[in-house]
C-alpha positions, 0 to 999 in steps of 0.5 A, spaced: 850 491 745 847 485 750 852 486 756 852 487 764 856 493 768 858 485 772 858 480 766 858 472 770 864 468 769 863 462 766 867 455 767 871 459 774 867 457 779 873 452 781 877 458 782 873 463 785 869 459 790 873 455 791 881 455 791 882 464 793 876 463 799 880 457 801 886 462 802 883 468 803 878 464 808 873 469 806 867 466 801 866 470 794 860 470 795 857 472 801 861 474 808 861 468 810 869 465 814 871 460 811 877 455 813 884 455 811 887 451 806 894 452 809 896 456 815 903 459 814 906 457 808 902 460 802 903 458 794 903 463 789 897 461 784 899 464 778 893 463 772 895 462 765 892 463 758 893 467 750 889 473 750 882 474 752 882 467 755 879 471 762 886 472 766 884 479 767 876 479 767 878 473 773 882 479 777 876 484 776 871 479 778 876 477 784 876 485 786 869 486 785 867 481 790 872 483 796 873 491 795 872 493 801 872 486 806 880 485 806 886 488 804 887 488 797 891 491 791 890 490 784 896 492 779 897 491 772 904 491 773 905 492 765 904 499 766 909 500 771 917 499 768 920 498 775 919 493 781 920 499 786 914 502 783 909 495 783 911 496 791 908 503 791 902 501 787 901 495 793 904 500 798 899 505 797 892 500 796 893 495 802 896 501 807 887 504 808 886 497 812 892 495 815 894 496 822 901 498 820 902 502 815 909 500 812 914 502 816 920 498 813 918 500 806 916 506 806 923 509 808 927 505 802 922 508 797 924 514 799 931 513 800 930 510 792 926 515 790 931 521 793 936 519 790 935 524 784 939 529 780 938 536 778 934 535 773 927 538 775 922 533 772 925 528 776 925 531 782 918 533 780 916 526 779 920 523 785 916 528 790 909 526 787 911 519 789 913 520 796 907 525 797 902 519 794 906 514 799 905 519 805 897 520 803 897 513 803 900 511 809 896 517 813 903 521 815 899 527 811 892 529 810 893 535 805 893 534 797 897 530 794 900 537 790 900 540 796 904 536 799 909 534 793 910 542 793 912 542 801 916 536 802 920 539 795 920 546 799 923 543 805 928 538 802 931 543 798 932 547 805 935 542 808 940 541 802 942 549 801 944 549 808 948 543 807 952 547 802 953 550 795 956 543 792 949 539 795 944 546 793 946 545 787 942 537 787 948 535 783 950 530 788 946 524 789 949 521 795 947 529 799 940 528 796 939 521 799 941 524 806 936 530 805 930 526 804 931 521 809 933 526 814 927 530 812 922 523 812 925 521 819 924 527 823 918 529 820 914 522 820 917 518 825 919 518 833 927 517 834 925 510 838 920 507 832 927 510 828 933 506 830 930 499 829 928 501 821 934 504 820 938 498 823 934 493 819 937 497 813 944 498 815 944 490 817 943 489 809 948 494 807 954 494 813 960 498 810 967 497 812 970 504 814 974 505 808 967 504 804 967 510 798 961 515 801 961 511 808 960 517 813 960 518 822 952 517 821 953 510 818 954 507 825 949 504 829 942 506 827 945 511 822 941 512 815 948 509 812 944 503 809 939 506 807 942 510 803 947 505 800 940 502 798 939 507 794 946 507 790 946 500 789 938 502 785 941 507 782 947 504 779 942 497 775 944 491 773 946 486 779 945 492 784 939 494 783 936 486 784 940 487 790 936 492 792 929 489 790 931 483 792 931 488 800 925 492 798 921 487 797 923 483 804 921 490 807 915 490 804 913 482 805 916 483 813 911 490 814 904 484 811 907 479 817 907 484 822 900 488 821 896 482 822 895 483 830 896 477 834 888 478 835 887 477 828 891 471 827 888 468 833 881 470 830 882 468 823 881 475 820 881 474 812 888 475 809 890 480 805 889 479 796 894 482 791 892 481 784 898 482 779 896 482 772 900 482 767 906 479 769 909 477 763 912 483 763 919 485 765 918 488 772 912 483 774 916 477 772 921 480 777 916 482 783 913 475 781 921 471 782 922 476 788 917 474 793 918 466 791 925 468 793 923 471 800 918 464 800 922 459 799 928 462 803 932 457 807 930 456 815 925 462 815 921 461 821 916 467 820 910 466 813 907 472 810 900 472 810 899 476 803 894 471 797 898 473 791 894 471 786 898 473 779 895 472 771 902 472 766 901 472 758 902 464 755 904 459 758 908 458 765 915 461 766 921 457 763 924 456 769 919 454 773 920 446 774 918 446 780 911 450 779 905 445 781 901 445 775 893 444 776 887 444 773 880 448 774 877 441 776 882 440 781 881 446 785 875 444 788 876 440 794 883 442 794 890 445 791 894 439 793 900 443 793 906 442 799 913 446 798 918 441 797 926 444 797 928 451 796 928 452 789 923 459 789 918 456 783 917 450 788 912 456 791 908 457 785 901 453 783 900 454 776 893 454 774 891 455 765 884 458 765 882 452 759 876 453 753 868 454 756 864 447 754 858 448 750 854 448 755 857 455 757 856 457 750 848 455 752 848 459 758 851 465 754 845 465 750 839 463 754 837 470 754 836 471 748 828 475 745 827 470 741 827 462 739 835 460 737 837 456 731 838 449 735 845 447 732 848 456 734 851 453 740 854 448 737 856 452 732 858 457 735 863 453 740 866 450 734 867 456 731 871 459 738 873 453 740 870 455 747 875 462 747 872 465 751 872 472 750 871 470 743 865 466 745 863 473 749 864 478 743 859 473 739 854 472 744 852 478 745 852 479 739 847 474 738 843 476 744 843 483 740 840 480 733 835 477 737 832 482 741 832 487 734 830 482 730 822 482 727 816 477 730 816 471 726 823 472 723 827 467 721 833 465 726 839 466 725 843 461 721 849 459 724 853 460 718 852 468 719 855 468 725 862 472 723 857 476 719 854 479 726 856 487 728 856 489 736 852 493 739 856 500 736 855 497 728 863 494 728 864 486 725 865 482 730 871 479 727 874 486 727 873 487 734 874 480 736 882 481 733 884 487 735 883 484 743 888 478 741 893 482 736 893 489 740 898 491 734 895 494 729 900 494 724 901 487 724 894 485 724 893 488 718 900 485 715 897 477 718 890 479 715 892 477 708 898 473 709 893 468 713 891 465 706 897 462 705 899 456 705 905 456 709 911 462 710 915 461 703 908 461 700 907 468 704 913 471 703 911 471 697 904 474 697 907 480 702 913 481 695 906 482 691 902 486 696 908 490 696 908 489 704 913 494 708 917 490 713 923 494 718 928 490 719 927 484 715 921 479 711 914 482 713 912 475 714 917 473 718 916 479 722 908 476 723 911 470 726 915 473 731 911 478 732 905 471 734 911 468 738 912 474 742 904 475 744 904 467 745 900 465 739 905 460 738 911 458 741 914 457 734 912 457 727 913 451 722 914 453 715 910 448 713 904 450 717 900 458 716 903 463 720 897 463 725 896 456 727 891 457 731 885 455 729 880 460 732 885 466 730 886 463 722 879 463 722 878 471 724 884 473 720 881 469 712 875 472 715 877 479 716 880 479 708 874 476 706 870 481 708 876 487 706 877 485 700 878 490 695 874 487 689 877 484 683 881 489 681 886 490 686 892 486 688 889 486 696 882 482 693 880 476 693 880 473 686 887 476 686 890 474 692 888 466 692 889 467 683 897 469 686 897 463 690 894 458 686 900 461 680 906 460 686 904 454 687 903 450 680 910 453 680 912 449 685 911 443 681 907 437 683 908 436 690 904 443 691 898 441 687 893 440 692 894 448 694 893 449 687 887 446 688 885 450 695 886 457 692 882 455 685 876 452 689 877 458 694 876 463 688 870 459 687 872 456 681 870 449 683 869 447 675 876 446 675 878 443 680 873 437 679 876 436 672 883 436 675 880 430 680 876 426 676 882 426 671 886 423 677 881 419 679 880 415 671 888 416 670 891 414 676 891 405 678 895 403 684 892 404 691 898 410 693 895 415 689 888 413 692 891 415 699 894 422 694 887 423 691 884 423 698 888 426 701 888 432 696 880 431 695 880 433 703 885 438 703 882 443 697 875 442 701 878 446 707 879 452 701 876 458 705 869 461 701 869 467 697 865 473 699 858 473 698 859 479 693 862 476 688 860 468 689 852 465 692 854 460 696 849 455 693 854 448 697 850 444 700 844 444 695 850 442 690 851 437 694 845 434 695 845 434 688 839 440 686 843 442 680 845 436 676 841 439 671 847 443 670 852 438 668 848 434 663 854 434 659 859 431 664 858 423 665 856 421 672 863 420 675 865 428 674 857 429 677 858 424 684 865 428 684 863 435 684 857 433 689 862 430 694 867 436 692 861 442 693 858 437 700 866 437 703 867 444 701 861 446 705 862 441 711 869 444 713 866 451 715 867 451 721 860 454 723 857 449 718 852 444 721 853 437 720 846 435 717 845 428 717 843 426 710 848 431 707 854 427 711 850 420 709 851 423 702 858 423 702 859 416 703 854 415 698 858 418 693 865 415 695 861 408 695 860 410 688 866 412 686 869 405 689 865 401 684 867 404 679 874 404 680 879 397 679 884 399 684 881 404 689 875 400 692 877 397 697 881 404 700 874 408 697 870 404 701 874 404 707 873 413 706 865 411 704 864 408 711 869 413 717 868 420 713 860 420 715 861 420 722 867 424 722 864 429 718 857 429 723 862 429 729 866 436 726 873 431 726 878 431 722 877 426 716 880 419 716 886 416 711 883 409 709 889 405 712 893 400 706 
């Protein structure tokens, strides 16, 4: 397959020269410095969109091209379920190239990780961690195993001389006091300790009577550390209490490793790419340091660029968020904080479809002459998605480089046809990127030819579909809602509304299906569907009609046309035979095995002499029918005699009819130019 180790991002220029240079002050490209857009208080630019948008090929990009020249982290924060652990995994990142390594934080994920029971796996666990934090912050240089074993070995020491009670691990409180007496005697001077310990104990000041308050819990005792740890362990409030604190911690030790020399010299700002944050424990790492921004009266700023990609659309909460567009990056981000409220800190940037010309840049590398009309198709197709538009790309550039001298190119409506470099469909690969769940994908694959949620409830009824706990279609809604597909699902509308995701889906079953004699083949399917409907009575008859054509039975659906069209006189039922005439020419085309697409050629009349024994008013509809049907293919190129031809048929059809002329007419002359155009067909109005 045609790729690159470093693929170019298309249409995030905006982003990546330009708005995170401004906030880092280092250039992406090269080294050179470049000025700060704001000199103290930063916004948090958190970068929206679906499923293979770009949001984490642009963080990827982002470190690929400052590794190396700043202090920078990258985590995926739906792989972690905790806060505490997002804090390690940028703890243990940024500590190689700052100056001070942590020296608040790192004693409270100690005293948080510390605080385990008996159990030896949790223990085993809790030693790996603290381990990897020394390793990172430079406190021990032998590996990490090593390490994890040592520490372990000496903390149970320390608990076995403290007596039976806390050799036993059973008390947590014991355990904390033993890790943080082995961390500060160890690792730490007693006059660098006092202050950290202080700045804990400030935060958790106990009266006397507290439940657990020791001697040690005076000035500069380990008391507040180790309530830290109590109040994690306990969740709930309590454990945002203790995030809400190490977070501060970690924020203040980015404020003070910045030497007053680098600040004076403008060195570059440290980078934390959070993707991911959606999830549980990256939305509330994303609130937290909002919180810690927009706090009232601070008089210090932390120098850390965050920038975070977050699945959808921006938080529901976030009313404050300064939304921007790509373009408007480029001079400046036009954010200033106005009042406290935390979402005030957030610019909130969604990373928008690629133009055609992106499209055309992504195939200028081809082998071998490309059909004209491709990348228009091709951008139709995806409607500028990017990883969509990628996925398809390169495997054009591949066709092109195996295909034979003097070939022909490939025609745009072969497109979904395409295989990847390792022989996969490219629908296939394509929808196992956005719908991650297998299991509903291939519930969605069939489901996606109905019309609507009652329509595929039933279709699941007769595929004899599984669902859990409740309707199979139902939990294919939900499951589009939850992966931010959709923010609900009419049950007018398919399940899958978007166009690009619906037009994979009724691809992938045409592609799958199982021959006509199986409940999951395509006659059989659109055969089902078009039965559910008639019973529906006549409000369902253009889904009736769509099914029949998607059969490939388009004899029957020209006899039921052209029987309206002679039957029918007031001018209503020309705006009714319209609108159904549109709708049943979006019917989805059968597969190739059992149909030859023979569309356009009908269209243009090349086989009339078929239907000599029809009159001329079935012949005009039947073109017109088989001329829509094949212009409603989204990768269908809108030649300018075929689109020319459906006024003329409409204009024919208007001087035969008494009542409908003027409305038919109105159609001969607006669905031409919006068939050329690939827009939606226009109603006449009365």
């Amino acid at each position: 397959m045609h790729t690159s180790e470093t693929p170019r991002l298309y249409a995030r220029d905006p982003l990546l020269h330009h708005l995170v240079p401004r906030l880092t002050g280092l250039a992406y490209a090269d080294r050179a410095r470049v000025a700060w857009e704001y000199d103290k208080d930063l916004p948090l630019v958190l970068l929206t969109g679906r499923h293979g948008t770009g949001r984490t090929a642009v963080l990827a990009a982002l470190e690929r091209h400052y590794a190396g020249r700043l202090p920078l982290a990258r985590v995926d924060t739906a792989a972690q379920d905790l806060v505490v652990e997002l804090l390690q995994e940028l703890a243990c990142s940024l500590a190689p190239d700052v100056s001070r390594r942590f020296p608040l934080l790192l004693p409270g994920l100690v005293a948080v990780y510390g605080g385990y029971t008996a159990d030896r796996a949790e223990r085993a666990r809790a030693s790996a961690r603290i381990a990897r934090l020394l390793r990172a912050c430079r406190l021990e240089s032998a590996p990490a195993p090593a390490v994890a074993q040592t520490w372990d070995t000496r903390v149970r020491a320390r608990l076995a001389a403290a007596g039976p009670g806390a050799a036993a691990g059973t008390d947590p409180h014991a355990v904390v006091h033993a890790v943080l007496a082995e961390y500060f005697e160890r690792y730490t001077r007693a006059r660098a300790a006092a202050p950290l310990r202080q700045w804990y104990q400030d935060r958790y000041a106990e009266t006397p009577e507290s439940p657990g308050a020791t001697p040690e819990g005076g000035r500069g005792g380990p008391e507040g550390l180790a309530r830290l740890a109590d109040w994690f362990h306990r969740g709930g409030d309590y454990r945002h209490a203790a995030e809400q604190t190490l977070v501060h911690a970690f924020l203040e030790d980015v404020a003070a490793a910045r030497t007053r020399w680098q600040r004076l010299n403008r060195d570059p700002r440290p980078l934390a790419l959070l993707d991911n944050t959606h999830s549980p424990a990256g939305a509330r790492l994303v609130d937290l340091v909002l919180e810690y921004r927009a706090r009232p009266g601070a008089a210090h700023h932390d120098p850390l660029v965050v920038v975070a990609t977050r699945l959808g659309d921006a938080p529901p909460d976030a009313a404050d968020a300064l939304p921007r567009e790509l373009p408007d990056l480029v001079t400046t981000t036009g954010w200033r904080r106005t009042g406290h409220a935390p979402s005030a800190g957030l610019v909130v940037v969604e990373l928008t479809p690629l133009s055609r010309d992106d499209v055309l840049l992504m195939l200028d590398a081809a082998a071998a002459p490309l059909h004209p009309y491709l990348a228009s198709a091709l951008h139709t197709l995806t409607g500028g998605h990017p990883l969509a538009s990628r996925v398809l790309c390169d495997a054009v550039l591949e066709h092109a480089s195996r295909a034979a001298p003097g070939s022909p190119p490939l025609a745009p409506r072969h497109l979904l046809d395409l295989t990847t470099g390792d022989g996969r469909p490219v629908s296939e690969a394509i929808l196992e990127r956005l719908l991650p769940s297998p299991h509903q994908r291939a519930r969605l694959v069939p489901l996606s030819l109905a019309r609507d949620s009652t329509a595929a409830q039933a279709l699941a009824a007769h595929l004899r579909l599984e669902g859990p706990e409740q309707l199979p279609a139902n939990a294919a809604a939900d499951y589009l809602e939850a992966e931010h597909w959709q923010r609900d699902t009419p049950q007018d509308r398919p399940l899958a509304a978007d166009p690009l995701l619906h037009t994979l889906l009724v691809h992938e079953a045409r592609r799958t299906s199982r021959g006509t004699d199986s409940r999951r083949g395509w006659q059989e399917m659109h055969g089902f569907l078009r039965r559910h409907h008639t019973t529906r009575g006549e409000d369902s008859e253009a889904d009736a009609l769509r099914h029949t054509l998607a059969a490939g039975d388009a004899k029957t659906v020209v006899a039921a046309l052209s029987e309206e069209f002679q039957s029918e006189q007031d001018r209503l039922s020309a705006l009714r035979w319209l609108t159904c005439l549109r709708y049943a020419a979006t019917a989805p085309a059968p597969p190739a095995a059992d149909w030859d697409d023979e569309r356009a050629a009908m269209a243009a009349g090349a086989h009339d002499d078929r239907y000599r024994d029809i009159d001329e008013i079935d012949r005009c509809i039947n073109r017109l029918l088989h001329g829509l049907w094949y212009l409603s293919d989204a990768t269908a190129e809108p030649e300018a005699d075929l689109c020319e031809d459906i006024g003329a048929e409409l204009g024919f059809l208007s001087l035969r009819h008494q009542t409908w002329r003027a409305v038919l007419s109105q159609a001969a002359r607006t669905w031409p130019a919006a068939a050329r155009d690939k827009r939606p067909l226009p109603l006449p109005e009365l």
